[in-house]
Legacy VTK file of the C-alpha trace (Angstrom):
# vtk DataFile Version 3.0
C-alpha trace
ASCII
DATASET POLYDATA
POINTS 315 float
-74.225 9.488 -52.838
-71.256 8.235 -50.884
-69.157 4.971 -51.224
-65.710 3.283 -52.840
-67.894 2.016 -56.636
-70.934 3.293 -58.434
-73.191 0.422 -59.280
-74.297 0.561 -63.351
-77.949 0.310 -64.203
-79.802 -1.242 -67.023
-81.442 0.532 -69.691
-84.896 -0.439 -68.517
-84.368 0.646 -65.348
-83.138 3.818 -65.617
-86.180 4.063 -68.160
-88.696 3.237 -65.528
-87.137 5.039 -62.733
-87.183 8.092 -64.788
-91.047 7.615 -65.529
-91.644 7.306 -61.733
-89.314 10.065 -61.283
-91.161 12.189 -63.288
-94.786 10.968 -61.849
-93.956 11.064 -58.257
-91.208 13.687 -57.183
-93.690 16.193 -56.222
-95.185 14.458 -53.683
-91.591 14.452 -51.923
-91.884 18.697 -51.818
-91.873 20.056 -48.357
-94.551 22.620 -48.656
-93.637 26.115 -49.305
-93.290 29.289 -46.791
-95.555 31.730 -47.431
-94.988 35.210 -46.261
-91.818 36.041 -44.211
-89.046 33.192 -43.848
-88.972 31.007 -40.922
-85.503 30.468 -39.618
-83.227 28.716 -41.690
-83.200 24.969 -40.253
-86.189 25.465 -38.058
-89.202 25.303 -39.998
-91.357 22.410 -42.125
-91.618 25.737 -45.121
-89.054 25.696 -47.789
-87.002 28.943 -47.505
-87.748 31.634 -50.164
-84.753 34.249 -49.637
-83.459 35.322 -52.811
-79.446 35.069 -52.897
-78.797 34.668 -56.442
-80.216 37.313 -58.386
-77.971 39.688 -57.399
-75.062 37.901 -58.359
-72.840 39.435 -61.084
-71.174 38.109 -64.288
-67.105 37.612 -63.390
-65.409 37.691 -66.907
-61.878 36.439 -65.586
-64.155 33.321 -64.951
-65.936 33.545 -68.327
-62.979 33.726 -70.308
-62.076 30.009 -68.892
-65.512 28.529 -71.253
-64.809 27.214 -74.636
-65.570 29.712 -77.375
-68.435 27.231 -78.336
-70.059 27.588 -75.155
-69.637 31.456 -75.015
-71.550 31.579 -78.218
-74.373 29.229 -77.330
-74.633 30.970 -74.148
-76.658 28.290 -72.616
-75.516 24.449 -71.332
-78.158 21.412 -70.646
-78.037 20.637 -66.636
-79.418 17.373 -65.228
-80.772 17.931 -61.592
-82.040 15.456 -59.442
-85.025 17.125 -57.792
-85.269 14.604 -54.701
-85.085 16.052 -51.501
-84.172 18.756 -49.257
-81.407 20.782 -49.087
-80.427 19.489 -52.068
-83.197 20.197 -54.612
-87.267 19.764 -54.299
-90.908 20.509 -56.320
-92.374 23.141 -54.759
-96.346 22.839 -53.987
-96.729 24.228 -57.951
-95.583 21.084 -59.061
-92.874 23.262 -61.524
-90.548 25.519 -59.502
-87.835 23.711 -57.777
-85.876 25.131 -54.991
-82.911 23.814 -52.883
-79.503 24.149 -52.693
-78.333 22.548 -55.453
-80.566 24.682 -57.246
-78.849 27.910 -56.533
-75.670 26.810 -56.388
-76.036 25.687 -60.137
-78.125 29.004 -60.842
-75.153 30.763 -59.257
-72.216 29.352 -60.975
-74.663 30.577 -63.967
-74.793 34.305 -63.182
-71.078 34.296 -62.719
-70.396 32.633 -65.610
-73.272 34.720 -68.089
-74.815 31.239 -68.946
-78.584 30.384 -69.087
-78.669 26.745 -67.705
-81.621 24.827 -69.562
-82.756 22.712 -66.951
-83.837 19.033 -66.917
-85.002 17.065 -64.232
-83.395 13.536 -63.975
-83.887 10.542 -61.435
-80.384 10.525 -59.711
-79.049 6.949 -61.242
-79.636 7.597 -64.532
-77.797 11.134 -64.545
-74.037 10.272 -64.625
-74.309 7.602 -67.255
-75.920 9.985 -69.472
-73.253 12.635 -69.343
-70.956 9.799 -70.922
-73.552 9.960 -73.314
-73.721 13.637 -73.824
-76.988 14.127 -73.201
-75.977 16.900 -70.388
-73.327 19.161 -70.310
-73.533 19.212 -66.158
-75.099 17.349 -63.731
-76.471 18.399 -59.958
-77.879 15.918 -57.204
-75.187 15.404 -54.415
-72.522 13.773 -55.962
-69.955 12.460 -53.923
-66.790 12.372 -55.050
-65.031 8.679 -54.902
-62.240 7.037 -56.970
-64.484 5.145 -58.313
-66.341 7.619 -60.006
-62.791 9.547 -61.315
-62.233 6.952 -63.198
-65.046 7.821 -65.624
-66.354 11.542 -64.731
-64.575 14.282 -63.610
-66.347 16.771 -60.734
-66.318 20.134 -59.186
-66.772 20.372 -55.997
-68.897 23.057 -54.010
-69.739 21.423 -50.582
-68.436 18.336 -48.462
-71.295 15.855 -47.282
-70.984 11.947 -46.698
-72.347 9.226 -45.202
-74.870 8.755 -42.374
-77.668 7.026 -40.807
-81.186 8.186 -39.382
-83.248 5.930 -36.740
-86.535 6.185 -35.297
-86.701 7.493 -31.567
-87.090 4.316 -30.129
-84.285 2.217 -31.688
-81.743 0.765 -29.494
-79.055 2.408 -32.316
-77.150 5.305 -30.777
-74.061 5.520 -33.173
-72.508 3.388 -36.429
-69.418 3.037 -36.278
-68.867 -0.183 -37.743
-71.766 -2.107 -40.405
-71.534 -5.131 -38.613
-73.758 -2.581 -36.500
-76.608 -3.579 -38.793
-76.209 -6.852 -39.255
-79.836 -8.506 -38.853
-81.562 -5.380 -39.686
-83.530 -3.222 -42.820
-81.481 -0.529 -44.104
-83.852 1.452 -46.758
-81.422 3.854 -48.621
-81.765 5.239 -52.170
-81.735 3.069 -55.442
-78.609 3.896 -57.581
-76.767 5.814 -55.149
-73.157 4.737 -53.726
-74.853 4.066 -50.101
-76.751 1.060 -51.753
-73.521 0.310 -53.423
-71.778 0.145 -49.944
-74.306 -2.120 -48.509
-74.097 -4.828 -51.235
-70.296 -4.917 -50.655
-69.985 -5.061 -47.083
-73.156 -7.318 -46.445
-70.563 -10.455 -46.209
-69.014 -9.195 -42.983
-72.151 -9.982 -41.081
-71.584 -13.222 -41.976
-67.747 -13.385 -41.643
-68.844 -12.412 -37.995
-71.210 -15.069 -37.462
-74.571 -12.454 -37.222
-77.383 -12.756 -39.829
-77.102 -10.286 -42.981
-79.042 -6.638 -42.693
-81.522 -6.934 -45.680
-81.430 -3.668 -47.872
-84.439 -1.952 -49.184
-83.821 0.473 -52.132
-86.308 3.460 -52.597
-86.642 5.722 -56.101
-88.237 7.915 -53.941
-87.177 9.971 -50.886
-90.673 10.232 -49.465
-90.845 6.228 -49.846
-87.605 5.866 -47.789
-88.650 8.175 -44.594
-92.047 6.842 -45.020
-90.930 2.855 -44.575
-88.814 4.120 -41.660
-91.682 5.609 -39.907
-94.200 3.085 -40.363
-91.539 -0.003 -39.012
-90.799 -1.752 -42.338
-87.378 -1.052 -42.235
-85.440 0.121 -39.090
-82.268 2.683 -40.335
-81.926 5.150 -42.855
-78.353 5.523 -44.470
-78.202 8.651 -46.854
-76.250 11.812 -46.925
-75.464 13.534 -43.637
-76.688 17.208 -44.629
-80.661 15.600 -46.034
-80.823 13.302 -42.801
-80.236 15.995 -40.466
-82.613 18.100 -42.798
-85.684 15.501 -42.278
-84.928 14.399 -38.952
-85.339 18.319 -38.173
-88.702 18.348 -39.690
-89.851 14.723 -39.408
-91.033 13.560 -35.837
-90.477 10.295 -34.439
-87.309 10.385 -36.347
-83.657 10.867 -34.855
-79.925 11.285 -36.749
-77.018 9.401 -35.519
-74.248 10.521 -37.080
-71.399 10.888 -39.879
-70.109 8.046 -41.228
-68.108 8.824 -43.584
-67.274 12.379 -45.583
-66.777 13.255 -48.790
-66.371 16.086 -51.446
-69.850 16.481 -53.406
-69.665 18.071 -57.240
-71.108 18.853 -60.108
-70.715 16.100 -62.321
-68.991 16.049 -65.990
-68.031 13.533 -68.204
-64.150 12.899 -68.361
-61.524 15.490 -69.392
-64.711 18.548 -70.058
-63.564 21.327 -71.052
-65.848 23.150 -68.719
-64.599 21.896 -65.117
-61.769 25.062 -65.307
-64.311 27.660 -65.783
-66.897 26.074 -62.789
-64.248 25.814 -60.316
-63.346 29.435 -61.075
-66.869 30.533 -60.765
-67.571 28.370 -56.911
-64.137 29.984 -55.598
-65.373 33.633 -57.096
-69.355 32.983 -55.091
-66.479 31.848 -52.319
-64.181 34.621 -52.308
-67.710 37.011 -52.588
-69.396 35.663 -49.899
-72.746 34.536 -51.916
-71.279 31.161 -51.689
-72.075 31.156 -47.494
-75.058 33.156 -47.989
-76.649 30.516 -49.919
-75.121 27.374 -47.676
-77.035 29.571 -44.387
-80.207 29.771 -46.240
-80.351 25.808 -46.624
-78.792 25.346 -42.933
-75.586 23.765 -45.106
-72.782 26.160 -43.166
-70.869 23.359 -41.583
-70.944 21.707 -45.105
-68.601 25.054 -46.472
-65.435 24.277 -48.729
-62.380 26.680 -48.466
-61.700 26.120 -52.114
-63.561 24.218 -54.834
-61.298 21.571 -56.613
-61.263 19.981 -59.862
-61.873 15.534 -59.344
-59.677 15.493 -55.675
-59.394 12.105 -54.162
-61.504 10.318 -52.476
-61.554 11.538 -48.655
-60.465 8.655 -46.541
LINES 1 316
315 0 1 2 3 4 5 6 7 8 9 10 11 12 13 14 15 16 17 18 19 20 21 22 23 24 25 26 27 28 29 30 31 32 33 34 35 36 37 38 39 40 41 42 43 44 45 46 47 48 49 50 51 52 53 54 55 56 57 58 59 60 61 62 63 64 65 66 67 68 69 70 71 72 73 74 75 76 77 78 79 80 81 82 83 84 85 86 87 88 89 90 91 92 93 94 95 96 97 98 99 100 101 102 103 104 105 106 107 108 109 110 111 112 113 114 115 116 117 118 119 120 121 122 123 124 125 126 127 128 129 130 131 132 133 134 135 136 137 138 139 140 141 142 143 144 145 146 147 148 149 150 151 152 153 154 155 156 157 158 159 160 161 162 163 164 165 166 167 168 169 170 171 172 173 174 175 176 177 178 179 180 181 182 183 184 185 186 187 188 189 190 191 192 193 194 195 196 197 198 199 200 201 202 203 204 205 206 207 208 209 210 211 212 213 214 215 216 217 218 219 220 221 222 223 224 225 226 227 228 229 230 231 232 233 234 235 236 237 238 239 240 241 242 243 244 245 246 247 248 249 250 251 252 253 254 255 256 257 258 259 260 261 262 263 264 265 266 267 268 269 270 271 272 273 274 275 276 277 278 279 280 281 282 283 284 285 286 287 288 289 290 291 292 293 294 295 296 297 298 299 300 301 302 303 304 305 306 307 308 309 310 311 312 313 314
């Protein structure tokens, strides 16, 4: 998610990834709660409270969509249905639940729009809103300079950068990547953390310490799972889904923040429809079904005051 450039992908790639994407994801659902909700935070079960149905149209915010959009009444979202709290399969192999996922759904209600749905591997989601393939796209996008350059965001939580360890690694805090110099960092493929890797390898050996290999994963089970069984020996991925498995993974144990930064929904450059989202995250805001929905995915610390339209990259 997180880091100063977004790497670009071939054609192929993003082609196969989205094949695996579509073959695979499942298998990366936590399995659902059944009956009455465990605590938020505390429980393996995916929680099931409804917060979004409720939620009413706000027409101030409605009247910010082109007339266009009005009419259709509808927009195409891209959602990368990866891992939790962000978005997951449920054990049905169709619904999808996280917070992404009613966030998006929210900003919906508010705004009177049906959002037509599309799953999407992560990487090949931004380059196809340049494309206009989707009007919107969801899957914990952090906001960088980088990525301003080209798309424009609005953002509805802050996240960042972090790392995840098992139990008995000598690791107790990264401060610095030189940390990892000499080791296997397994992040996710595409994403800005992978991007921040392949830029700051050269320090290790500016310092004189062997390189830290990088293993790149499609799939968020695949990246937990090559952490647990020793073939690579950190985890760097976004704060709010490390402490998320960590809570529900044992053997496994977060070190901390990296780095912050603002996370969006993503739109190609200069949309017409950023004015009319940011109106409809500060309305769920000002409401209070904004923090309803970041308690039910154990998000709260992750709360914005006030959504913004492409800020700068936090530094």
């Amino acid at each position: 998610m997180t880091s100063p450039s977004f790497p670009e992908r071939t054609a192929m790639r993003v082609a196969a990834l989205l094949t695996a994407a579509a073959l695979t994801l499942a298998g990366c659902a936590e399995p659902a709660a059944t009956g009455k909700d465990a605590p938020d935070g505390h429980s393996s079960a995916v929680p099931t409270t409804d917060v979004v149905s409720g939620i009413a149209k706000d027409p101030a915010a409605a009247a910010l969509l082109p007339d266009g959009v009005r009419a259709r009444g509808a927009l195409a979202l891209a959602s990368s249905i990866s891992a939790l709290p962000g978005a997951v399969y449920l054990p049905d192999g169709r619904t999808v639940a996280g917070e992404d996922i009613d966030l998006a759904d929210a900003v919906g209600k508010v705004l009177g729009l049906r959002l037509k749905r599309e799953p999407a591997s992560f990487e090949a989601i931004l380059p196809a809103l340049g494309s206009g393939r989707y009007d919107v796209g969801t899957g914990n996008f952090g906001v960088t300079d980088a990525r301003r350059k080209t798309l424009d965001f609005v953002t509805y939580v802050n996240d960042g950068q972090g790392f995840a360890v098992r139990e008995d690694s000598a690791l107790k805090k990264v401060t610095a990547l030189t940390q990892l110099c000499g080791l296997t960092v397994a992040t996710g493929a595409g994403t800005t953390f992978e991007a921040t890797l392949e830029k700051e390898r050269p320090r290790c050996a500016a310092a004189g310490k062997k390189p830290y290999d990088v293993k790149t994963y499609a799939e968020v089970s695949a990246l937990y799972a090559s952490l647990q069984q020793g073939r690579t020996d950190v985890v760097m991925s976004t704060v709010n889904g490390l402490r998320y498995a960590v809570s529900r993974q044992p053997g496994l144990r977060f070190l901390n923040a990296y780095k912050r930064l603002d996370v969006g929904f993503a739109f190609t450059k200069g949309s017409p429809l950023t004015p009319a989202f940011r109106a409809a995250v500060n309305h769920l805001i000002k409401s209070g079904n904004y923090h309803k929905i970041l308690k039910k995915w154990g998000t709260a610390d992750s709360a914005l005051a006030t959504s913004r339209i492409s800020p700068p990259e936090i530094r």
